[in-house]
C-alpha positions as CSV (number, residue, x, y, z in Angstrom):
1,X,174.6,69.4,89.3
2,X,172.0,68.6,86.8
3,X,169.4,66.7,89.2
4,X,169.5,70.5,91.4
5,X,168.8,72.1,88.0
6,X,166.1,70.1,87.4
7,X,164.6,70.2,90.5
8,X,165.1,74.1,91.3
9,X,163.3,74.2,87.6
10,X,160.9,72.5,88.8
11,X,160.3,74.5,91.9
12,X,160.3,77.8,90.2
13,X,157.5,76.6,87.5
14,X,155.5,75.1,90.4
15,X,155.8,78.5,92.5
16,X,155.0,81.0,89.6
17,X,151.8,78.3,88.5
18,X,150.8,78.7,92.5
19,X,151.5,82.7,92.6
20,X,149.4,83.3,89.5
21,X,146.5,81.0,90.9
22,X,146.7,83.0,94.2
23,X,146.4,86.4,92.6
24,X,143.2,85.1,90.9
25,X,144.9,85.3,86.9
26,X,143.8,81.3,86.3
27,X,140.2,82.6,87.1
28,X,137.7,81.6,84.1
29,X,135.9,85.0,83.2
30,X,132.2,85.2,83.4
31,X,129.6,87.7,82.2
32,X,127.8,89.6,85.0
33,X,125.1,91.0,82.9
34,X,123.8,90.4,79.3
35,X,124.9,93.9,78.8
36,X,128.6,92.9,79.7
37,X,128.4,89.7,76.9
38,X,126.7,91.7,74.4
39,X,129.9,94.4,74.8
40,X,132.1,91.3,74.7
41,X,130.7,90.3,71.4
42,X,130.6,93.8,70.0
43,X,134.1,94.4,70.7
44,X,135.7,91.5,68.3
45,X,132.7,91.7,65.8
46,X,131.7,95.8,65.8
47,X,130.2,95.7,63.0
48,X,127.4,93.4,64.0
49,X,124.0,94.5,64.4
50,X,122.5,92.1,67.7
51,X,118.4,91.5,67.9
52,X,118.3,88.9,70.5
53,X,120.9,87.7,73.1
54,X,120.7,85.3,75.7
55,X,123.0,83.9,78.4
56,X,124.1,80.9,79.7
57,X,122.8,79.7,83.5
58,X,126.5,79.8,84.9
59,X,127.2,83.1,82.6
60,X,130.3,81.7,80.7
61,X,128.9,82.0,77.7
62,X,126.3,83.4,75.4
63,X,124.5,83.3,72.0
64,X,123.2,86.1,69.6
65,X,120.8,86.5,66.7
66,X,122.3,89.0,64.3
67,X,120.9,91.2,61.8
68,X,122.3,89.7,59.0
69,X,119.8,86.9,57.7
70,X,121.5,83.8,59.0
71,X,124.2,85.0,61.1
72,X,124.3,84.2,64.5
73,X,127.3,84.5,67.0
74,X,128.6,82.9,69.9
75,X,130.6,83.9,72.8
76,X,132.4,82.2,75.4
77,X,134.8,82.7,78.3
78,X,138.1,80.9,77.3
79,X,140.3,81.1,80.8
80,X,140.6,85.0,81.1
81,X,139.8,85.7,77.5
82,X,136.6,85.6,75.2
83,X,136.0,83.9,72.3
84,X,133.6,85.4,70.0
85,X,132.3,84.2,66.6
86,X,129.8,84.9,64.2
87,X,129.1,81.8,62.6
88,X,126.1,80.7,60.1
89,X,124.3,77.4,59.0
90,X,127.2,76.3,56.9
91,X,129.9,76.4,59.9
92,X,127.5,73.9,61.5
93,X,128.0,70.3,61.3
94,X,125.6,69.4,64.1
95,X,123.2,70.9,66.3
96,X,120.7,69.6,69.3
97,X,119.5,70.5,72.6
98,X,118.7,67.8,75.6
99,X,117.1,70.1,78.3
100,X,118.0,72.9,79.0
101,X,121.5,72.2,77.0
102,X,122.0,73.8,73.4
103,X,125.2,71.5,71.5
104,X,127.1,73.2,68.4
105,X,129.4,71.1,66.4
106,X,131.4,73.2,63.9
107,X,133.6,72.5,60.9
108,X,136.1,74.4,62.5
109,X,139.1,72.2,64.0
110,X,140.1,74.9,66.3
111,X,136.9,75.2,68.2
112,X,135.0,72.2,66.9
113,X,132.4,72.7,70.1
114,X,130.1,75.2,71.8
115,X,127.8,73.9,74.4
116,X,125.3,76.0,76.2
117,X,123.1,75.8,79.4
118,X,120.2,77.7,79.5
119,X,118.2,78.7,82.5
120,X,114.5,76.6,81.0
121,X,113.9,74.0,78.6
122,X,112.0,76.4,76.9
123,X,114.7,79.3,76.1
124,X,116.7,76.4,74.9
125,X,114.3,75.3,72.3
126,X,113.8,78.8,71.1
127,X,117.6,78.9,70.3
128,X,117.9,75.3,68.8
129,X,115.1,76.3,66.4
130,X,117.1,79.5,65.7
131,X,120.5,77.7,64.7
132,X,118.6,75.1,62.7
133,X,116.6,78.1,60.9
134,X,117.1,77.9,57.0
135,X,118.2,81.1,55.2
136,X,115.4,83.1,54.4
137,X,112.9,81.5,56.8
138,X,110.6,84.1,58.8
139,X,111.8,84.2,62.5
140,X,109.5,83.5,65.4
């Protein structure tokens, strides 16, 4: 008796993981337009004013110069679901770029890791030199 409620457990978890993967709800969002990610932002952080946004090569994720002297925020596609942060120097324990890849280490156990893939080598090292920007520098 307990080895068939086991195993129709079993069944039932494996048939619900397969339905919700058929109708497409295990999909990993993306961002069609930089529009679409700047909106994504906007809607957990309102109240931030966004001068420059760029996204990713695969459009899971995106970055964001803010207003605020050295804000900047981040957004990625977490399964179905966006994360968005606005996050300054101090949140940062470590930051480089390889190619056309921009790295973020944060202090922040829950999402200790933000890595982004840029279209050029170039828009990459535009951004690095962003996040490593000291308060009160001029921007470029």
């Amino acid at each position: 008796m307990f080895l068939t409620l086991v195993i129709f457990s079993a069944i039932a978890i494996a048939g619900v993981a397969l339905l919700l993967n058929a109708l497409g709800f295990s999909r990993t969002q993306t961002f069609d337009t930089l529009e679409s990610a700047r909106n994504a932002f906007l809607e957990e952080n309102p109240d931030a004013q966004i001068l420059k946004a760029a996204l990713s090569s695969d459009n899971g994720a995106a970055v964001f110069q803010l207003a605020d002297d050295n804000s900047r925020g981040v957004l990625k596609a977490v399964g179905k679901f966006n994360l968005a942060k606005t996050i300054t120097g101090a949140d940062i324990s470590q930051c480089r770029h390889d190619g056309e890849t921009l790295l973020l280490r944060f202090h922040d156990y829950a999402d200790p890791e933000f890595k982004i893939t840029f279209p050029t080598r170039e828009e990459a090292q535009q951004w690095y030199a962003l996040f490593t920007m000291k308060k009160g520098q001029a921007d470029a």
